[in-house]
C-alpha positions in Angstrom: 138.5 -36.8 94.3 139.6 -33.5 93.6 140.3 -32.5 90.3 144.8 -31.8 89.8 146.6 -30.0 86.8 149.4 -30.9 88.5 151.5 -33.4 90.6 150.2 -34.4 94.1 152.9 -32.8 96.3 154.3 -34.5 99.6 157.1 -33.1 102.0 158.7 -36.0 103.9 160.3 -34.9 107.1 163.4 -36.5 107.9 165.8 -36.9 110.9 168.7 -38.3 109.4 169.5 -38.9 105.4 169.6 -42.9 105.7 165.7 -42.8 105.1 165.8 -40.1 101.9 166.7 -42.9 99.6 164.1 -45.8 100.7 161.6 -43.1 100.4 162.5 -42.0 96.6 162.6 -45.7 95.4 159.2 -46.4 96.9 157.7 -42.9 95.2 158.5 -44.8 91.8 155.3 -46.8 92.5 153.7 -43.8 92.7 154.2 -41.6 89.5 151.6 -39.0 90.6 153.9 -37.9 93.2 156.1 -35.3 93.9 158.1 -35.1 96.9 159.8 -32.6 99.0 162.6 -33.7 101.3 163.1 -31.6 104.4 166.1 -32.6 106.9 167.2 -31.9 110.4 169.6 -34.4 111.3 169.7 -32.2 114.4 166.1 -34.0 115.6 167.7 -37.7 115.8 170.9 -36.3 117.3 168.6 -34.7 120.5 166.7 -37.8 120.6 169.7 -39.9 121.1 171.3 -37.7 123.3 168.3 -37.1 125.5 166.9 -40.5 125.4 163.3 -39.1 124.8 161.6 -36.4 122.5 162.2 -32.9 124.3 159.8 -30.2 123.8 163.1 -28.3 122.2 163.0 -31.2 119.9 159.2 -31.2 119.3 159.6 -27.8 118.4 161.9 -28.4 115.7 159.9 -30.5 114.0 156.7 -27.9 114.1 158.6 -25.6 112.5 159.6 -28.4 109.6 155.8 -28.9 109.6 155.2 -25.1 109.0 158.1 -25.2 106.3 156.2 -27.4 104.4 152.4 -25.7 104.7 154.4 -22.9 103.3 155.6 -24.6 100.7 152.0 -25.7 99.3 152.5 -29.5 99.5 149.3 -31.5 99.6 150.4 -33.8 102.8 153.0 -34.9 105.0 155.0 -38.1 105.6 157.0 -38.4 108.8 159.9 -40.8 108.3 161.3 -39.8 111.5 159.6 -43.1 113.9 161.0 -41.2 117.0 157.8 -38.7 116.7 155.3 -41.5 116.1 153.8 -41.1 119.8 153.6 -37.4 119.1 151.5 -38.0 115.6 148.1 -36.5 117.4 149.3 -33.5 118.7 151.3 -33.0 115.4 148.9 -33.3 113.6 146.7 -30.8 115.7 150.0 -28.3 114.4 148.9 -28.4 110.3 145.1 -28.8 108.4 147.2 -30.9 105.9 147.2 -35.0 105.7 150.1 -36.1 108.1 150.9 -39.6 108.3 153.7 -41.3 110.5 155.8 -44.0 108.4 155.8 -46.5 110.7 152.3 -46.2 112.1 150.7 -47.3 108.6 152.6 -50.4 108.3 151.5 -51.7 111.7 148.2 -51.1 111.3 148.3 -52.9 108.3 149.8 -56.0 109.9 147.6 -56.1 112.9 144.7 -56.1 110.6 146.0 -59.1 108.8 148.5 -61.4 111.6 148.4 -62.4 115.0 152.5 -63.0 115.7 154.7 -61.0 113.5 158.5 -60.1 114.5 159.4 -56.3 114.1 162.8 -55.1 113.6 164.5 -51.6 114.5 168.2 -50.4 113.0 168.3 -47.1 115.3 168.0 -47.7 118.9 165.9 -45.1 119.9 162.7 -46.0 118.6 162.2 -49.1 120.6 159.9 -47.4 122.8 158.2 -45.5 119.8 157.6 -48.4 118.4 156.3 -50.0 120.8 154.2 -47.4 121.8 152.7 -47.8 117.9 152.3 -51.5 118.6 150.0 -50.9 121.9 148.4 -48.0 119.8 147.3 -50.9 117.3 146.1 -53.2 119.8 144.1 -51.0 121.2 142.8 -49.9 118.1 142.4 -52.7 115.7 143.9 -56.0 116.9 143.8 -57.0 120.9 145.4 -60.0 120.2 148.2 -58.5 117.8 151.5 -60.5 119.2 154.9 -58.6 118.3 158.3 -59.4 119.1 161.0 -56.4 118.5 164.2 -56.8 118.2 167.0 -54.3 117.3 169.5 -54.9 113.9 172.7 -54.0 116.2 174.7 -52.2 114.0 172.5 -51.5 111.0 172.0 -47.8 111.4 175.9 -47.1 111.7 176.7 -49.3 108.5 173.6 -47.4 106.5 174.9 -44.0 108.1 178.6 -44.7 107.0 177.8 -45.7 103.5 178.0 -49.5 103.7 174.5 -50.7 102.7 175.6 -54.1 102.2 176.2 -54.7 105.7 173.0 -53.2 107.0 171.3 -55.6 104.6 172.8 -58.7 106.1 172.2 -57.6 109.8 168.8 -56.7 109.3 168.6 -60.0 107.3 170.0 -62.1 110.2 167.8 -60.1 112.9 164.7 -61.8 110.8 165.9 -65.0 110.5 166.4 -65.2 114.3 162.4 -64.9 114.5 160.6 -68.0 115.4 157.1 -68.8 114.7 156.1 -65.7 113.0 153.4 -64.8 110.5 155.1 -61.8 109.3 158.1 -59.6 109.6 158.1 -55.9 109.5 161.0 -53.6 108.8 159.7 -51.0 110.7 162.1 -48.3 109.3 161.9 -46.4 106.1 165.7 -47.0 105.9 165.4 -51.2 105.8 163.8 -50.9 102.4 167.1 -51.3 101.1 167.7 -54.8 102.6 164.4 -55.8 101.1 166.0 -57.5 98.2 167.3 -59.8 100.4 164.0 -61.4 101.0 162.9 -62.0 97.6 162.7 -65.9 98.4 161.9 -65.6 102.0 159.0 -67.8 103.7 156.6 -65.2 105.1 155.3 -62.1 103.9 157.8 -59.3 104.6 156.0 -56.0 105.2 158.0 -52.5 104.7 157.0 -48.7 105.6 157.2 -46.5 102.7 155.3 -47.8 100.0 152.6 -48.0 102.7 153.0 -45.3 104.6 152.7 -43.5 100.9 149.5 -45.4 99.7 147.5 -44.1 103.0 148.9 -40.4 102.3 147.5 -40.8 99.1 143.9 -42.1 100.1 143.7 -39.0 103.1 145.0 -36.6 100.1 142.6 -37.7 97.4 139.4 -38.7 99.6 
């Protein structure tokens, strides 16, 4: 591990500012952190709009990439899922650690369940996801079962301010799960519902504080 005077520096690219928050509240697990925030809303907009990642949209988020090598941060967390299926040839764009949020999370669950139920709040990351989910099958579990559903409705009431709504939707969209080892929130932004599932009966398994953790082993290895 190298030796640090200083804090370990991470710039976290986001696509909209729904996920800034979950992201800062995780970090307080992780007081030898620093983070850099760097937005283009402008990303999820073209996603949505296009229904697919564009190279004018891939572009914008190399140049977010390059931002933050000249910035001198230590790694990189996506919290944008949209670019998940793009995380190899992103990462061929930067020498520094880059992790995808939602990428660590799965691989965590598909090394420890069989049948977990997945949940989304923006609707164009269905396909990313599940594109993570036959990544991690192919990877680590061939057996790994998942069920996705969207929260309809979660990302607007997050986006317009009214967290306690977004809560109880993605709370409902896990409670319609059936037979399930596990749930995932696969979005940085769910963290805020998580309260909700103090007293639930299986394990509940969210993206930053993950995603973070395996920043920090590439990082300090």
């Amino acid at each position: 591990m190298e030796n640090r005077d200083r804090k370990i520096r991470i710039a976290v690219i986001n696509a909209t500012k729904v996920s800034i928050e979950p992201v800062e509240q995780a970090a307080k697990d992780f007081p030898e952190v620093e983070l850099f925030h760097f937005m283009d809303e402008g990303m999820s907009w073209l996603g949505k709009q296009e229904g697919r990642i564009s190279g004018k949209n891939l572009s914008r988020m190399i140049q977010l990439i390059h931002s933050a090598e000249e910035l001198g941060v230590d790694g990189i967390l996506l919290s944008c899922t949209i670019f998940s299926p793009f995380i190899d040839q992103l990462r061929l764009c930067t020498d520094l650690p880059l992790v995808a949020a939602d990428i660590g999370v799965f691989e965590k669950a598909a090394a420890l369940y069989q049948k977990i139920g997945a949940i989304v709040s923006f609707g164009p990351t269905m396909e990313s996801v599940a594109w993570v989910v036959d990544r991690c099958k192919q990877t680590i579990n061939p057996t790994f079962d998942v069920e996705i559903k969207l929260a309809e409705g979660a990302f607007d009431a997050a986006a317009a301010g009214d967290d306690g709504l977004h809560n109880q939707i993605v709370f409902e969209t896990a409670r319609s799960f059936q037979g399930k080892e596990a749930i995932v929130l696969s979005q940085m932004s769910q963290l805020r519902a998580l309260p909700l599932f103090a007293d639930y009966p299986i394990p509940v398994l969210t993206s930053p504080s993950v995603s973070l953790g395996l920043l920090l082993e590439l990082i300090t290895k």
